[in-house]
C-alpha positions in Angstrom: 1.9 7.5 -8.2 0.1 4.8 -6.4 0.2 4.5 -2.6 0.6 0.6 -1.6 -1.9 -0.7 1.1 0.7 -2.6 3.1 1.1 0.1 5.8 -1.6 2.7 6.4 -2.0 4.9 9.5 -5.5 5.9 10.5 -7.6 7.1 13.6 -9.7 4.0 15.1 -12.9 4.1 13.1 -11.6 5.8 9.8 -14.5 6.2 7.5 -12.1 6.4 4.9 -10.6 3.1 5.4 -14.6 1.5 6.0 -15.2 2.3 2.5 -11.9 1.3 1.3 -13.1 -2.0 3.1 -16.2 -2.2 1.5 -14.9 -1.7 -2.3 -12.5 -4.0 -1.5 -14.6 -7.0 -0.5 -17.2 -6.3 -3.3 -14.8 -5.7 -6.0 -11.6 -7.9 -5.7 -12.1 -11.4 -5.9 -8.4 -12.2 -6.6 -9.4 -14.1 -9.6 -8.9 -11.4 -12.1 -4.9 -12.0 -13.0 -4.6 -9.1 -10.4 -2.6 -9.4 -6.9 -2.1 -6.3 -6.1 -3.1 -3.7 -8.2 -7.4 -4.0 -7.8 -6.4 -2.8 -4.1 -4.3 -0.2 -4.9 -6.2 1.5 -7.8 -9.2 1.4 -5.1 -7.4 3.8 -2.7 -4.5 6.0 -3.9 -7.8 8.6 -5.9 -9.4 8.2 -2.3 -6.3 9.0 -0.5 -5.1 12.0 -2.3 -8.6 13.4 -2.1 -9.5 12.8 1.3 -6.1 12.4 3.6 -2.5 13.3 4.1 -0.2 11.2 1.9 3.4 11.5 3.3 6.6 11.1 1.3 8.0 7.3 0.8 10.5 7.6 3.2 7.9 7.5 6.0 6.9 3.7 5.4 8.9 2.4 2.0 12.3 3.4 1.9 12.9 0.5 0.1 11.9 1.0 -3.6 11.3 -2.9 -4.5 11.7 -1.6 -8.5 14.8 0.3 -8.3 15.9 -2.2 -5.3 17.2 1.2 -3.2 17.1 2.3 -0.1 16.5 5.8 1.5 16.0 5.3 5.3 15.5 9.0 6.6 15.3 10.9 10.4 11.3 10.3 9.2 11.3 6.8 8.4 9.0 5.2 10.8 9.0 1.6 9.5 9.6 -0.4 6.2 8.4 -2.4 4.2 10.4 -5.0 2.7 8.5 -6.7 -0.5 8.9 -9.7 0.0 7.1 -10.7 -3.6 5.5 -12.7 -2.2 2.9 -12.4 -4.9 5.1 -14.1 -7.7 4.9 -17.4 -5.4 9.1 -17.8 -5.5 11.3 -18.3 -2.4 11.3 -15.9 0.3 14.5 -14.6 1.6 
């Protein structure tokens, strides 16, 4: 399962998310036929190895794929995937 880089939570000078950076800048270009997968193939080993990934419900109770929702007493905010990737109208 991959974790999606829209909303991340870290403490104020995260190493973690430095390196993250880094990869990122040298790696994606955004001219690979990619928009969103170089980013989060670059993270999700990271974050299962070195942080706390919390369930879905936390940040995206909206599964964009199955288009459902499961808002919970832990859902802290969400995410609405706006595909805005695909270039179409935004609702």
């Amino acid at each position: 399962m991959f974790v999606n880089t829209a909303v991340l939570g870290a403490e104020k000078g995260s190493q973690l998310l430095k390196d993250y950076l880094a990869e990122v800048v040298g790696k994606f270009k955004g001219d690979d036929g990619l928009y969103f997968e170089s980013s989060i193939e670059l993270i999700t080993p990271r974050l299962y190895k070195e942080a706390r990934v919390l369930d879905p419900d936390y940040f995206y109770p909206y599964d964009h794929q199955q288009e459902t929702e499961n808002i919970t007493d832990r859902t802290i905010c969400k995410h609405y995937f706006m595909k805005s990737w695909l270039g179409g109208d935004k609702k």
